[in-house]
C-alpha positions as CSV (number, residue, x, y, z in Angstrom):
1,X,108.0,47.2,54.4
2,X,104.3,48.4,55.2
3,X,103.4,45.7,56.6
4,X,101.6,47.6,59.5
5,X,99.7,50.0,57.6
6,X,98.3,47.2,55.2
7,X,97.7,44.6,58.1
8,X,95.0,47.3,59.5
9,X,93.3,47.9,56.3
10,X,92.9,44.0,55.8
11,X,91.7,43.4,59.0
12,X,88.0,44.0,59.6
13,X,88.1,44.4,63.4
14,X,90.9,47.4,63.1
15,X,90.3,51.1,64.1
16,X,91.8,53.3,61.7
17,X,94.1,55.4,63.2
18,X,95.2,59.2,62.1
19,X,97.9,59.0,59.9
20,X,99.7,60.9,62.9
21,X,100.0,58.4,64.8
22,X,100.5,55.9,63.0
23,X,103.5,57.6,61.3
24,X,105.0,58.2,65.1
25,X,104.6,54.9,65.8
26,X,106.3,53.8,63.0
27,X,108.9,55.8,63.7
28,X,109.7,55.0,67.2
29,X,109.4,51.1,66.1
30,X,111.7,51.9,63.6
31,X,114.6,53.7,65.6
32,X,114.0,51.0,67.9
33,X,114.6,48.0,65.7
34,X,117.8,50.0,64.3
35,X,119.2,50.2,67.8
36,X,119.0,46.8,68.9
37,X,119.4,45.3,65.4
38,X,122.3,47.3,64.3
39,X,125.0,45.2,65.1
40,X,123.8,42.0,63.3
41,X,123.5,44.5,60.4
42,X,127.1,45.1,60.4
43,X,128.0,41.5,60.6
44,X,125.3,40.8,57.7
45,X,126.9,43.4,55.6
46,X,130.6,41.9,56.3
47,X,129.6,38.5,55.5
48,X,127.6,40.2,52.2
49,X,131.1,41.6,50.8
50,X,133.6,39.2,51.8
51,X,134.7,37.4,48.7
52,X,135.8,33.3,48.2
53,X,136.5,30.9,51.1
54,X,137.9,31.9,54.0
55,X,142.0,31.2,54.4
56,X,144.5,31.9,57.3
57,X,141.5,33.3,59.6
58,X,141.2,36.1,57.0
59,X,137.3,36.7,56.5
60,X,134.3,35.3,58.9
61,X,133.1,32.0,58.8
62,X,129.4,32.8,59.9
63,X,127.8,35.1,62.1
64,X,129.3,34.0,65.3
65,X,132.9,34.3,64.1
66,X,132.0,37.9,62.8
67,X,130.7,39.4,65.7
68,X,133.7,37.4,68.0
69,X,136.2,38.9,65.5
70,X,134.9,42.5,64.9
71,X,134.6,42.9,68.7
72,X,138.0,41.4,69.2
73,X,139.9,43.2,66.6
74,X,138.4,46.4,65.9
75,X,136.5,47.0,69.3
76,X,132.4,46.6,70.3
77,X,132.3,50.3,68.8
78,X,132.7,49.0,65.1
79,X,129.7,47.0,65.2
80,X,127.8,50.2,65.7
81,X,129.7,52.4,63.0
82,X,127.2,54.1,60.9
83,X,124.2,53.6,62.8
84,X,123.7,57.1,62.6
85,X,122.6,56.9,58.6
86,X,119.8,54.5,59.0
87,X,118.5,56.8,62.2
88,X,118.5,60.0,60.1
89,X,116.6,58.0,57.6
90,X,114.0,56.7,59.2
91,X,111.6,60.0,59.5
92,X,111.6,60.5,55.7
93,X,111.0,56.8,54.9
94,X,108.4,56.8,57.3
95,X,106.6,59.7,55.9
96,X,107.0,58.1,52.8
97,X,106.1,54.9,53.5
98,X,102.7,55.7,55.1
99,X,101.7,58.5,52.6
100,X,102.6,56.1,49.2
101,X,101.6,52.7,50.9
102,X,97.7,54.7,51.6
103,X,97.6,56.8,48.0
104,X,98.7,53.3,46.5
105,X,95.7,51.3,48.7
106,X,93.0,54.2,47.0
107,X,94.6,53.9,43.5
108,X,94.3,50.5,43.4
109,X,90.9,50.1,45.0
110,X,89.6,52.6,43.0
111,X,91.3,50.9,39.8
112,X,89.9,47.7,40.6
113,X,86.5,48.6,41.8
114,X,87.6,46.8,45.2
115,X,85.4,47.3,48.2
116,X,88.3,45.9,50.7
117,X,91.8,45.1,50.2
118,X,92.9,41.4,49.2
119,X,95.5,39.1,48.8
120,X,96.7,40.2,45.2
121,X,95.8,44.2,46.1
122,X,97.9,44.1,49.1
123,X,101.1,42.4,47.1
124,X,100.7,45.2,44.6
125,X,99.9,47.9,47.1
126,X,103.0,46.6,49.3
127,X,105.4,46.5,46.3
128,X,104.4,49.9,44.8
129,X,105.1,51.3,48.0
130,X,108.2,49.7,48.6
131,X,109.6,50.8,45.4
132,X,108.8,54.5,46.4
133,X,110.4,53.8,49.3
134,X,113.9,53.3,47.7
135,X,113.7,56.6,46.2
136,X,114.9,57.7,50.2
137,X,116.4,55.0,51.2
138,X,119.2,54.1,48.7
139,X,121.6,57.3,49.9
140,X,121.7,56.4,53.0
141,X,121.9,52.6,52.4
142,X,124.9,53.7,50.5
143,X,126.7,56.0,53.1
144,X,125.7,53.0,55.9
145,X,127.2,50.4,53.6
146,X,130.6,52.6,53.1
147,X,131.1,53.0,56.9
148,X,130.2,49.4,57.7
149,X,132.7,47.9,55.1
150,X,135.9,47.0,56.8
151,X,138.0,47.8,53.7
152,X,136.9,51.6,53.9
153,X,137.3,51.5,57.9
154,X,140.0,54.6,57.5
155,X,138.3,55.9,54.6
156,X,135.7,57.8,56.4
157,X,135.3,59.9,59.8
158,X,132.1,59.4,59.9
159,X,129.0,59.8,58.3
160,X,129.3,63.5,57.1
161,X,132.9,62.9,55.7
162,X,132.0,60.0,54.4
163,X,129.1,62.0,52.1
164,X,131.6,65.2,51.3
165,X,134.1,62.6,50.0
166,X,131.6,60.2,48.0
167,X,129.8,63.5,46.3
168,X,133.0,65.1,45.6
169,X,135.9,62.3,44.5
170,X,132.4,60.1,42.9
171,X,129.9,62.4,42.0
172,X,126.5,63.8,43.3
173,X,124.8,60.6,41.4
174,X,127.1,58.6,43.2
175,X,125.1,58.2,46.1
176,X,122.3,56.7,44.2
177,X,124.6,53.8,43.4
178,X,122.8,50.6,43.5
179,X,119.4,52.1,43.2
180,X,117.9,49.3,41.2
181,X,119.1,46.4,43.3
182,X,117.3,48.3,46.3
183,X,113.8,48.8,44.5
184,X,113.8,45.4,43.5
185,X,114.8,44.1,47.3
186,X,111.9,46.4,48.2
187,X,109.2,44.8,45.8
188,X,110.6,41.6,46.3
189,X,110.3,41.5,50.0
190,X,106.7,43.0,50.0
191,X,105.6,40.5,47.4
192,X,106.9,37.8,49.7
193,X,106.0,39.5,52.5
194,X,101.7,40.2,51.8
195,X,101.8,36.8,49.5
196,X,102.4,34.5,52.6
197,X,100.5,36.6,55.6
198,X,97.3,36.2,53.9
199,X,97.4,32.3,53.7
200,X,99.4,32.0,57.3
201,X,96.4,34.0,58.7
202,X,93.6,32.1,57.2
203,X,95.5,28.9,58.8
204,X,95.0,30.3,62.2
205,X,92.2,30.4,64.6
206,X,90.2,33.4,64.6
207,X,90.3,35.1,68.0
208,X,87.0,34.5,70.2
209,X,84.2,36.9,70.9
210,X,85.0,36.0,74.4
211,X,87.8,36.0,76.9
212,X,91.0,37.5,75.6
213,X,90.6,38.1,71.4
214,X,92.9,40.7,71.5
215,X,95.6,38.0,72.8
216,X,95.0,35.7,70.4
217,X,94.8,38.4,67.9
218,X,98.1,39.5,68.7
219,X,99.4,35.8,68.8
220,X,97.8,35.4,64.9
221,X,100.0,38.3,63.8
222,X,102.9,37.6,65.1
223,X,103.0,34.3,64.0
224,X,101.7,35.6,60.4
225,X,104.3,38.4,60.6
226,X,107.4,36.1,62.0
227,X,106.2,32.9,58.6
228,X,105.9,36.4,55.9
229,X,109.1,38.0,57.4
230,X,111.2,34.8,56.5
231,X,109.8,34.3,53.2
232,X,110.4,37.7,52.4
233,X,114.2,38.0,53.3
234,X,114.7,34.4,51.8
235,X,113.3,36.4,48.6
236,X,115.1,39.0,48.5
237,X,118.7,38.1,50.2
238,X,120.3,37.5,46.7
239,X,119.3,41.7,45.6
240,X,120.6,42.4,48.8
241,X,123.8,41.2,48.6
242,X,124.3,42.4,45.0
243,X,123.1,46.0,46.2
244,X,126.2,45.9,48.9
245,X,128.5,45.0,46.7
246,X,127.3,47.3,44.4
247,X,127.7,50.2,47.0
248,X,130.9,49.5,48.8
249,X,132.4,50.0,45.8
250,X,134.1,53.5,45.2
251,X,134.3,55.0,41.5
252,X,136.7,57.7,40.5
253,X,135.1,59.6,37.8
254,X,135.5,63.1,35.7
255,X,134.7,65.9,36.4
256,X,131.7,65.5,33.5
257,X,130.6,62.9,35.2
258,X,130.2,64.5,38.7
259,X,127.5,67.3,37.2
């Protein structure tokens, strides 16, 4: 979740960099993870709501059989339905992200009386981070979720008639549905995330003074990266389904309700 911004501040051989660029280069990562990634987050999300075993070919039996099925019956289109939500997203969450992840690395360092960031700073600095995060993300997680699920398929024409009819037939508070299943994916993940990288990195060689450090540098972090992303989303998987299922479903309230 800030796992860029943090690795730099832990590692002593990092330039710091504007917050400028970093924040652009965040968010051209970003958008370019969401395009190429998209379609296994449909599938993920379809597997996330479908409910009991699998009977008559009804339903997806792994990830495979989803993406063979969705392409087959509802076109190659449907696996990018709704990519536009996490798109629009990812500017604000990334202004967030950096802003809160280095206010929360002062806080904390000033709180402890910490000279550099370690292991247990990081988690916290990670997780407080993350759950600021949510405050931006869970509307358009929602909205996402919605177009993605194949029961509301013909529900929505797209992601702008999807919000009109969520705000108006559920309610402006609606959208924030599922809200506490996404913080706690957030904190989970970065807990997960900043506990493991720490111990993967101090497993590793450190790059040389000579040849190519920057090589093995980048080698160290992906390895560290690839070891805390896994441990992460094996943390945090359970909240993530519960926060689907919480938002695909729609809720007809009163008109009380909707102020």
């Amino acid at each position: 979740m800030t796992t860029k911004n943090i690795a730099a501040r832990t590692n002593n051989n990092a330039t710091s960099q504007p917050f400028r660029y970093q924040f652009a280069a965040g968010a051209v990562a970003g958008i370019s993870e969401i395009l190429v990634m998209y379609p296994l987050d449909v599938v993920k999300t379809r597997i996330q709501l479908q409910h009991g075993k699998v009977v008559d070919g009804e339903g997806y039996n792994g990830v495979l059989d989803c993406f063979r099925k969705i392409a087959r019956n509802e076109g190659v289109s449907r696996l990018y339905r709704g990519i536009t939500a996490p798109i629009l997203m990812e500017v604000p969450k990334r202004a967030i992200k950096f802003s809160a992840n280095d206010s929360f690395t002062t806080f904390y360092q000033r709180l402890f009386s910490a000279p550099t960031v370690t292991q247990p700073l990081a988690i916290l600095t990670g997780a407080s981070a993350g759950a600021t995060e949510s405050l931006v993300v869970v509307p358009f997680e929602l909205l996402k979720i919605r177009l993605q699920d194949k029961t509301s398929a013909s529900r929505y024409n797209g992601l702008f008639d999807c919000l009109v009819k969520v705000v108006h037939q559920e309610g402006l508070l609606a959208l924030y549905n599922g809200f506490e299943a996404t913080l706690w994916r957030h904190v989970v993940w970065n807990a997960g995330y900043f506990g493991c990288i720490f111990q993967v990195r101090a497993q590793l060689p450190a790059p040389a003074t000579s040849g190519n450090p920057r090589r093995q540098k980048m080698k160290n972090d992906l390895i560290a990266g690839f070891v805390g992303g896994v441990v992460g989303t094996t943390f945090n998987t359970p909240l993530d389904v519960v926060k689907s299922r919480i938002q695909s479903t729609a809720k007809t309230v009163g008109i009380r309700q909707k102020i």
